[in-house]
N, C-alpha and C positions, 0 to 999 in steps of 0.2 A: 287886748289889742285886736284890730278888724284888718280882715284881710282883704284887696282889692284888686280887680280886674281893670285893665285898660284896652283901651281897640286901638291901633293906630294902624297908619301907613308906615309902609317899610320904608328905610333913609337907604340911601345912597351908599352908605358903608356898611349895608348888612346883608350884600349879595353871598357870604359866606354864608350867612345865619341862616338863610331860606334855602340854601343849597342842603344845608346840615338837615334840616326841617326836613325838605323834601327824601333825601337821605332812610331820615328813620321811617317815614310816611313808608316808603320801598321797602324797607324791612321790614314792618308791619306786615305789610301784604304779600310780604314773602316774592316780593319782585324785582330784590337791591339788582339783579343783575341786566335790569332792563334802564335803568339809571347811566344817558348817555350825557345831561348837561354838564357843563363845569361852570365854575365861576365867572367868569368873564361871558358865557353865555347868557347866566342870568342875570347880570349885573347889567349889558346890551338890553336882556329884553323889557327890564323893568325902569333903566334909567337913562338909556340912551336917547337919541333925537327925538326920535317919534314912539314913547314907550305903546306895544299893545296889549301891552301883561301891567297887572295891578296885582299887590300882596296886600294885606291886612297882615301885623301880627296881633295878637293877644298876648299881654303880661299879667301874672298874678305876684303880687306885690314885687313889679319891675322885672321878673324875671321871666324868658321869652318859655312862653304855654303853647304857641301854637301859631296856626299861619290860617289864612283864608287866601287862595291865590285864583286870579275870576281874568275877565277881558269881556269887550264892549262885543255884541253880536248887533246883526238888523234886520229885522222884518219887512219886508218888502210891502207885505199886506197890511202888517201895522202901521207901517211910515214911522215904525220908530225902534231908538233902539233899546237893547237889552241886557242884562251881564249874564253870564254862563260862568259857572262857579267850579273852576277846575280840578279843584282839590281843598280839603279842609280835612286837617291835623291836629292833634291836639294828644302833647306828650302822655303816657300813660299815667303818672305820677302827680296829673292835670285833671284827670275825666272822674266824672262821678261825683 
């Protein structure tokens, strides 16, 4: 049996999931104590009126591997815009 990856966008009921994400992202890097968002912040900043934060998660056969979490930048000189790619995670039990 073959094992698979998927990319999607994050849904509207998984501002926990990406907080959890972001979470171990901060333990990784030995910075859990700089971790001020909560849920309802992320959940505002990804789903609310006007979202300016964008997630990607990654699943390996449905189960969540990681996150890509980006927003839209603009170049003035380009006259166009661009994504800045804020963080990308990927569970350890994930990589390699």
């Amino acid at each position: 049996m073959s094992s698979s990856i998927s990319i999607r966008r994050a849904r509207s009921d998984e501002a926990g999931l990406v907080l959890t994400l972001v979470r171990e992202l901060a333990e990784y890097e030995k910075l859990s104590h700089e971790v001020e968002a909560t849920e309802p912040m992320i959940a505002d900043a990804l789903f609310g009126a006007n979202p300016r934060l964008f997630c990607d998660i990654a699943e390996w056969d449905g189960e969540p591997a990681g996150i890509s979490v980006w927003f839209l930048n603009f170049s003035t000189f380009r006259g166009r815009y661009g994504a800045y790619l804020e963080d990308v995670f990927v569970r350890p039990q994930f990589r390699g």
